[in-house]
Structure formats: C-alpha cells, structure tokens
C-alpha positions in Angstrom: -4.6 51.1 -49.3 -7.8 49.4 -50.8 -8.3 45.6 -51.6 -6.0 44.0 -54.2 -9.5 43.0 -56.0 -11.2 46.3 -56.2 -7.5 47.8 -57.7 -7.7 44.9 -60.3 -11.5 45.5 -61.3 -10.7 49.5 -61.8 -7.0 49.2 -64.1 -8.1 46.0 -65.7 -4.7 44.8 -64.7 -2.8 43.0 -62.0 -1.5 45.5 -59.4 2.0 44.6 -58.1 2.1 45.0 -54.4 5.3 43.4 -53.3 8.8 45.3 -54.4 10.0 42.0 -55.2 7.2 41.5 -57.9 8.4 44.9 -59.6 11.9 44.1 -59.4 10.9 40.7 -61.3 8.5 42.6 -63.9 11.4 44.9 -64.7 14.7 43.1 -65.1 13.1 39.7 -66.2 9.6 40.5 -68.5 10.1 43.8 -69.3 13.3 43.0 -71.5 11.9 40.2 -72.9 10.5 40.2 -76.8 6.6 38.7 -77.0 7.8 35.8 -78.2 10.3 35.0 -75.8 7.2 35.8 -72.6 5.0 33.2 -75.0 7.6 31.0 -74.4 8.3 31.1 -70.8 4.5 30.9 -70.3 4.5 27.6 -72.1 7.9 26.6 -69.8 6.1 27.6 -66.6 2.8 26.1 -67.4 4.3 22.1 -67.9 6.7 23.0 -64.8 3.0 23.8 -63.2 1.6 21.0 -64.4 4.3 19.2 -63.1 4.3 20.4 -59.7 0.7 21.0 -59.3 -1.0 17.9 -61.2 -4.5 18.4 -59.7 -4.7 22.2 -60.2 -5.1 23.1 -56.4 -2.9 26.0 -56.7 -4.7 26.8 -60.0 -6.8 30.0 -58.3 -3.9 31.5 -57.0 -1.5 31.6 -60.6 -4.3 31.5 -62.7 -5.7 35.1 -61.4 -2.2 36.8 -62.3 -2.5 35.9 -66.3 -3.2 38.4 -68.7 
C-alpha cells in the first residue's frame, strides 16, 4: 500500500484508511442533505475551537476538509 499523501495527490480526495472511517462516512455523512454537513462543520468547528484554542491540532483536522 503506498503513502496516504501520494493517494491524496492522485484522487484529489481524502482516502479513508481505517474501517471505522467508512463506517462513519456511510451511516453518518452520507445520509445527510448539504445543508445539514454545512452545519455540522460549523458545530464541529466552535467545539474545535473550544477544545483546541491555539490550533495545535489544526494540521491534523485541517488536512481532512474538502
């Protein structure tokens, strides 16, 4: 299996390695409308904010946004 990075450069989007990621895509994101994944990015970014107030976790969650 190659590096996460060089998988990412070729699709042009995140590669899900663990079958917990997949499980989340398809029974949590995949049912929701646009609108409702607009607003759970907003939720998640002020619980981010939150929990991370001087961004040192910000290279790690900001390379999995679209």
């Amino acid at each position: 299996m190659g590096d996460q990075d060089d998988v990412e450069a070729n699709s042009g989007a995140p590669e899900c390695w663990m079958p917990s990621c997949e499980a989340v895509r398809r029974h949590v994101l995949d049912v929701l409308t646009d609108e409702q994944v607009d607003q759970l990015r907003e939720i998640t970014d002020a619980m981010l904010r939150r929990l991370d107030p001087d961004e040192t976790l910000g290279p790690v969650y900001r390379r999995h946004d679209t």
